[in-house]
C-alpha positions in Angstrom: 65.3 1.0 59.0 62.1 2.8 58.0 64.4 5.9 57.4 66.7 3.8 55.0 63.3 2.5 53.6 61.8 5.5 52.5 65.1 6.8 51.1 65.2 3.9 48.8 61.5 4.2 48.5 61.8 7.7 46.7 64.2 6.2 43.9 63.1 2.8 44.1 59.2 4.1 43.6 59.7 6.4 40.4 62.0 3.8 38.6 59.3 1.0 38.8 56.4 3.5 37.6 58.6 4.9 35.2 59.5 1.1 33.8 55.4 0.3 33.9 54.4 3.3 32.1 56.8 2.8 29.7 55.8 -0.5 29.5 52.5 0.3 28.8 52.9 2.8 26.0 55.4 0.4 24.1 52.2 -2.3 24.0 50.1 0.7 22.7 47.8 1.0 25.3 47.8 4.7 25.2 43.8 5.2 24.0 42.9 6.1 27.2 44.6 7.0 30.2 43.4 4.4 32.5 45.8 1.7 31.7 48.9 4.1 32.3 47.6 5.9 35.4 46.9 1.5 36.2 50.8 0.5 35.4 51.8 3.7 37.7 50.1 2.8 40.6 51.3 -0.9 40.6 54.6 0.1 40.3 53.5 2.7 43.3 52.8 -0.1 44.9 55.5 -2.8 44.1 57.9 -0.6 45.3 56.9 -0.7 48.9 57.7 -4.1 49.5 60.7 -4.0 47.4 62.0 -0.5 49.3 61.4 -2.6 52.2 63.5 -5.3 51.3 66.0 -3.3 49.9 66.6 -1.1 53.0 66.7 -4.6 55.1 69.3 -6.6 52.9 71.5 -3.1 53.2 71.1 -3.3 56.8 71.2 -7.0 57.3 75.1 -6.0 55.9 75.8 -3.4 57.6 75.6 -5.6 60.8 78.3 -7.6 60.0 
């Protein structure tokens, strides 16, 4: 399952980061570059529980 989860993790990571920073630069947030290099790594890090529950409700299927 750790396979399946960093599969998942690879497209799963970059569409989350991509959805923050474009979050971030719709509220205007784009003086610096601390609040995008911020929404990035949340979405970095979202995505490693959701990869992981992903990759289990896949398997969790498969099963059956």
């Amino acid at each position: 399952m750790v396979r399946l989860m960093l599969m998942l993790f690879a497209v799963i990571g970059t569409t989350l980061m991509g959805v923050a920073v474009v979050a971030v630069l719709t509220m205007r947030f784009d003086a610096t570059a601390m609040p995008l290099i911020a929404a990035a790594a949340a979405g970095f890090v979202v995505a490693i529980p959701v990869s992981w529950m992903v990759a289990r409700a896949l398997t969790t299927v498969a099963r059956r």
